[in-house]
MIKOL-325224 format. One record per residue (C-alpha): x, y, z; residue number from 1; residue in three letters. Coordinates in nm, 4 decimals. Layout:
N
+----------+----------+----------+-----+-----+
!       xx !       yy !       zz !   n ! res !
+----------+----------+----------+-----+-----+
!        X !        Y !        Z ! NUM ! ALA !
...
+----------+----------+----------+-----+-----+
//
This chain:
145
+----------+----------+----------+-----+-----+
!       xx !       yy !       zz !   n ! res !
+----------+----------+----------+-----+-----+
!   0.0000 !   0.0000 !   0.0000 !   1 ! UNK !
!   0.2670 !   0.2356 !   0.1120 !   2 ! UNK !
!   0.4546 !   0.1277 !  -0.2171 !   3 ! UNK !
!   0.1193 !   0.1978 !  -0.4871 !   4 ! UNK !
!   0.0860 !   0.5946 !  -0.2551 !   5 ! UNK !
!   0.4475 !   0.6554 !  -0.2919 !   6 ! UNK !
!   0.4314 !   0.6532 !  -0.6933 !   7 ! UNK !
!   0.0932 !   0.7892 !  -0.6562 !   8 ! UNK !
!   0.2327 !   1.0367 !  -0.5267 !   9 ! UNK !
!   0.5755 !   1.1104 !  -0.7319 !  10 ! UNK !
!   0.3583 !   1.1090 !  -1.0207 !  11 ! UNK !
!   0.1432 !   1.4040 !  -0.8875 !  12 ! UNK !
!   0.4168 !   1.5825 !  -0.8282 !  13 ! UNK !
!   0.5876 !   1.5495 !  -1.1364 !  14 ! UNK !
!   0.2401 !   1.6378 !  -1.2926 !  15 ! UNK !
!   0.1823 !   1.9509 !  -1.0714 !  16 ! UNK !
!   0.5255 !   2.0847 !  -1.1819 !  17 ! UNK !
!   0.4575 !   2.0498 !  -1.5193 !  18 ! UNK !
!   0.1081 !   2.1841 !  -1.5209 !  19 ! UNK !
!   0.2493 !   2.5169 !  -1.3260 !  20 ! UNK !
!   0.5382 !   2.5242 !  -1.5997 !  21 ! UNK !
!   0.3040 !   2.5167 !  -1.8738 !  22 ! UNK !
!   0.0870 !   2.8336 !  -1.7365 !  23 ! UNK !
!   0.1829 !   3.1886 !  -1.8308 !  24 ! UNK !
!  -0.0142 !   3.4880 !  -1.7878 !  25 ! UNK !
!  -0.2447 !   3.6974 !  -2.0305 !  26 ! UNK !
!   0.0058 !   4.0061 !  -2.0249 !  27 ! UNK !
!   0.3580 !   4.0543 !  -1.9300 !  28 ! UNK !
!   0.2935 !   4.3233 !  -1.6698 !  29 ! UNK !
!   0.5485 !   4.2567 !  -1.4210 !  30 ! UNK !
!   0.3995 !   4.1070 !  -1.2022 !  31 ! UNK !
!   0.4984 !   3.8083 !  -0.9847 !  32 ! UNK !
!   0.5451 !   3.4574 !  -1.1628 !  33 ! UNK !
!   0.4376 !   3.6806 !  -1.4674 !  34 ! UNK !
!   0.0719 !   3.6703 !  -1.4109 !  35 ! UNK !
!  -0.1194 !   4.0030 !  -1.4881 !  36 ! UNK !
!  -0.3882 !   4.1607 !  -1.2197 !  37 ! UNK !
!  -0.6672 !   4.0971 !  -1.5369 !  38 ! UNK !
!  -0.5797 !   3.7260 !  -1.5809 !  39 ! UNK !
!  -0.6986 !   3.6593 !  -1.1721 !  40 ! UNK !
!  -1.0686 !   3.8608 !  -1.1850 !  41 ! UNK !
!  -1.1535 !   3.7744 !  -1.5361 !  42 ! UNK !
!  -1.3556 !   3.4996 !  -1.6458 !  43 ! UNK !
!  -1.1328 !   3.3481 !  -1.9105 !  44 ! UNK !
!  -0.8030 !   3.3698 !  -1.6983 !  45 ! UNK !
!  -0.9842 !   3.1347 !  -1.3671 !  46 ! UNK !
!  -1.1524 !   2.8946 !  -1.6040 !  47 ! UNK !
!  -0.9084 !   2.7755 !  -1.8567 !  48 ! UNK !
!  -0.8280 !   2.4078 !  -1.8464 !  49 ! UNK !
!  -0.4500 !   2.4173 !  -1.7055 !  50 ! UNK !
!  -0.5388 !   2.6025 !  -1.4035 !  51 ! UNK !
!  -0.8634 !   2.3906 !  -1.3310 !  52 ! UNK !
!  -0.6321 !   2.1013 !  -1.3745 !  53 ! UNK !
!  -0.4011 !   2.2200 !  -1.1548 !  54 ! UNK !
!  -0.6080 !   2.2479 !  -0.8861 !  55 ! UNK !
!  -0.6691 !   1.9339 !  -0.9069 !  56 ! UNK !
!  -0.3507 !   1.7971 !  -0.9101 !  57 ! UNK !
!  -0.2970 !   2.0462 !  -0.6007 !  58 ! UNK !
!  -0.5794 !   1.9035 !  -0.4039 !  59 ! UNK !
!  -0.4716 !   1.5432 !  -0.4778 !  60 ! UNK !
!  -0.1329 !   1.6450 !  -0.3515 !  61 ! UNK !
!  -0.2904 !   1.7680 !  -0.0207 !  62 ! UNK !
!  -0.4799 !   1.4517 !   0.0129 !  63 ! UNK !
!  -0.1993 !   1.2358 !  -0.0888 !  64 ! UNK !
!   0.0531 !   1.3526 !   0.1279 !  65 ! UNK !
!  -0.1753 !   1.3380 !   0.4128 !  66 ! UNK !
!  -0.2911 !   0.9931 !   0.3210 !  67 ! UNK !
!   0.1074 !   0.8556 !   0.2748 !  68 ! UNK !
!   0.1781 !   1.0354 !   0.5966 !  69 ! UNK !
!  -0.0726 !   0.8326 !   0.8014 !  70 ! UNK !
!  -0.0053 !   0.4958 !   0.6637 !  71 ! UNK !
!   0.3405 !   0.5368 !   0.6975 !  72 ! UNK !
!   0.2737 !   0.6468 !   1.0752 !  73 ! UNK !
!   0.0622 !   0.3620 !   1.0628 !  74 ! UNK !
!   0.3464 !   0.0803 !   1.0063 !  75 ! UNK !
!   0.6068 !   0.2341 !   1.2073 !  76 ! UNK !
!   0.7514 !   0.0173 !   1.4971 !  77 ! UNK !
!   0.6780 !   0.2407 !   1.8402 !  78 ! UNK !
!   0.8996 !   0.1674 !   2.1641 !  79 ! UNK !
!   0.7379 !   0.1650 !   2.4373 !  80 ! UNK !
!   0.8892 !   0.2147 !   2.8134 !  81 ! UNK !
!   0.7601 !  -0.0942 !   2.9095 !  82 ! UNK !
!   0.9493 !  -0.3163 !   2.6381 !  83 ! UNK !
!   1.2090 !  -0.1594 !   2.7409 !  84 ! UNK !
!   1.1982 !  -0.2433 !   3.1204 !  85 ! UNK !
!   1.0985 !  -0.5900 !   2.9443 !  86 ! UNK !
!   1.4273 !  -0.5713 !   2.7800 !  87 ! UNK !
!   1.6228 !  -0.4469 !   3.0346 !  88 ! UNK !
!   1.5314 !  -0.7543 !   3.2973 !  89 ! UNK !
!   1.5862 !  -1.0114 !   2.9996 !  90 ! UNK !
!   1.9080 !  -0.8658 !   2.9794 !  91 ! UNK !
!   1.9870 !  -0.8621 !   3.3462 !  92 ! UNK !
!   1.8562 !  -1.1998 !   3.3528 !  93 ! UNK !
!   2.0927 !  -1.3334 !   3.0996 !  94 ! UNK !
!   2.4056 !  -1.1776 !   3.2505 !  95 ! UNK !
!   2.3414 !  -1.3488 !   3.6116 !  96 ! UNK !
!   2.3200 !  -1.7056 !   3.3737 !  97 ! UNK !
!   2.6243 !  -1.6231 !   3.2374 !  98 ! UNK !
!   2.7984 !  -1.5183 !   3.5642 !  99 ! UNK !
!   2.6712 !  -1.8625 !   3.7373 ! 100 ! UNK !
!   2.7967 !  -2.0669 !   3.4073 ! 101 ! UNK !
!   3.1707 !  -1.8700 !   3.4481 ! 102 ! UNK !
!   3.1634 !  -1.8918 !   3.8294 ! 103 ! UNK !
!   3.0428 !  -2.3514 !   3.8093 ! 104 ! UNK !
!   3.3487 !  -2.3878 !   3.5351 ! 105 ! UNK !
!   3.5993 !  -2.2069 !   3.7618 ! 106 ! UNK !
!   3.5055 !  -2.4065 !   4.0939 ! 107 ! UNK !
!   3.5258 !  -2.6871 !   3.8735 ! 108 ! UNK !
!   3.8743 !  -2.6026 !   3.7538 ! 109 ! UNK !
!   3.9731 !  -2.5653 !   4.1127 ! 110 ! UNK !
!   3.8281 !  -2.8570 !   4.1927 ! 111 ! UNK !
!   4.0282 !  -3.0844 !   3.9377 ! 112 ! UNK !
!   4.3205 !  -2.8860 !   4.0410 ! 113 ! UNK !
!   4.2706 !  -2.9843 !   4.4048 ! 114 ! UNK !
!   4.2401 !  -3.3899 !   4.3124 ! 115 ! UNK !
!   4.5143 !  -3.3817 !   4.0958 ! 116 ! UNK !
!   4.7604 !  -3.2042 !   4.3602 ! 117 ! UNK !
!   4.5865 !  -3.4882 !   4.6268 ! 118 ! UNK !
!   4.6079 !  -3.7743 !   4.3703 ! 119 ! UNK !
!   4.9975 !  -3.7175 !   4.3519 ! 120 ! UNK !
!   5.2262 !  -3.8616 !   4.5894 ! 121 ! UNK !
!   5.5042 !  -3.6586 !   4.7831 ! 122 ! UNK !
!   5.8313 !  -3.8006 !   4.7260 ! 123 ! UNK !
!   6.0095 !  -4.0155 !   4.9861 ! 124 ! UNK !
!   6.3029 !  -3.7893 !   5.0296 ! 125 ! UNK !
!   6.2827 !  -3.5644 !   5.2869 ! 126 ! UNK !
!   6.4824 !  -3.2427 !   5.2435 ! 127 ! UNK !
!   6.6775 !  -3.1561 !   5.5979 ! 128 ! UNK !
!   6.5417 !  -2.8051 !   5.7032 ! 129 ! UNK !
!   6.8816 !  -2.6377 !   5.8074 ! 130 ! UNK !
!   6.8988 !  -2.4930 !   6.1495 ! 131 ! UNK !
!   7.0721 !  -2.1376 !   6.2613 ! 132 ! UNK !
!   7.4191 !  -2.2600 !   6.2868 ! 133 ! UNK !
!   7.4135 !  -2.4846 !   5.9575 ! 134 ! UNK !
!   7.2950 !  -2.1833 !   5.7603 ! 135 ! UNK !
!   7.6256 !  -1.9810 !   5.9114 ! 136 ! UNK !
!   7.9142 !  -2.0091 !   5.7064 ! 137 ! UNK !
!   8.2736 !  -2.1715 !   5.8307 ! 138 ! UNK !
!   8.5925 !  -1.9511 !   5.8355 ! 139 ! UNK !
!   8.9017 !  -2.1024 !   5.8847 ! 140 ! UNK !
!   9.1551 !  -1.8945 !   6.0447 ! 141 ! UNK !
!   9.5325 !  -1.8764 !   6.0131 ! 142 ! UNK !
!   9.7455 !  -1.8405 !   6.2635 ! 143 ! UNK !
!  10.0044 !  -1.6105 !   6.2063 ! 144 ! UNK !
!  10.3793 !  -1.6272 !   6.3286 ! 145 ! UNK !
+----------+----------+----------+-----+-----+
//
């Protein structure tokens, strides 16, 4: 529908501009868009066939216009506040999920890291902690004579 009004209406237009081309006053007095004061208030100058036409074509541009600018009011998408509220909580909603999926895999990492560190056996060999006077380093002195 939108589609069939939109040429509808381009071809009105295109019309209209051609029709007001085509027009030219009874004299050349001056005047503005070169129509004469005698061509408005006599007979012959409001009933010729271009300007009736044009009327026309300006009244079907009116209507038109008007017409195109409802339906395409019409089929617009409007927001309201409450999808967005909806939209908000979805979100919301699907960021906690994600934060509980991140938060199960990394106690489950540090889970399989525990058994793995209890699974393996400490070696036999003990290393000797070394006590104050092991850590203390020898000199030997020299006796001098």
């Amino acid at each position: 529908m939108q589609t069939i009004l939109t040429i509808g209406y381009s071809t009105v237009c295109m019309l209209l501009i051609l029709m007001i081309l085509l027009q030219r006053g009874k004299d050349a007095s001056g005047d503005l868009f070169g129509v004469g004061s005698s061509a408005v208030l006599s007979s012959r100058g409001t009933t010729s066939f271009l300007l009736k036409f044009t009327s026309v074509l300006g009244g079907l541009f009116f209507m038109l216009g008007l017409w195109l600018g409802s339906t395409i009011n019409q089929q617009t998408y409007r927001i309201t506040t409450q999808e967005v509220l909806k939209s908000a909580a979805a979100e919301q909603e699907t960021h906690k999920a994600v934060d509980k999926a991140i938060e199960k895999k990394a106690v489950k990492a540090v889970a399989s890291k525990v058994k793995s560190a209890r699974a393996t056996k400490p070696s036999k060999k003990a290393v000797p902690l070394r006590s104050a006077k092991a850590s203390k380093p020898k000199v030997k002195s020299k006796q001098v004579t």
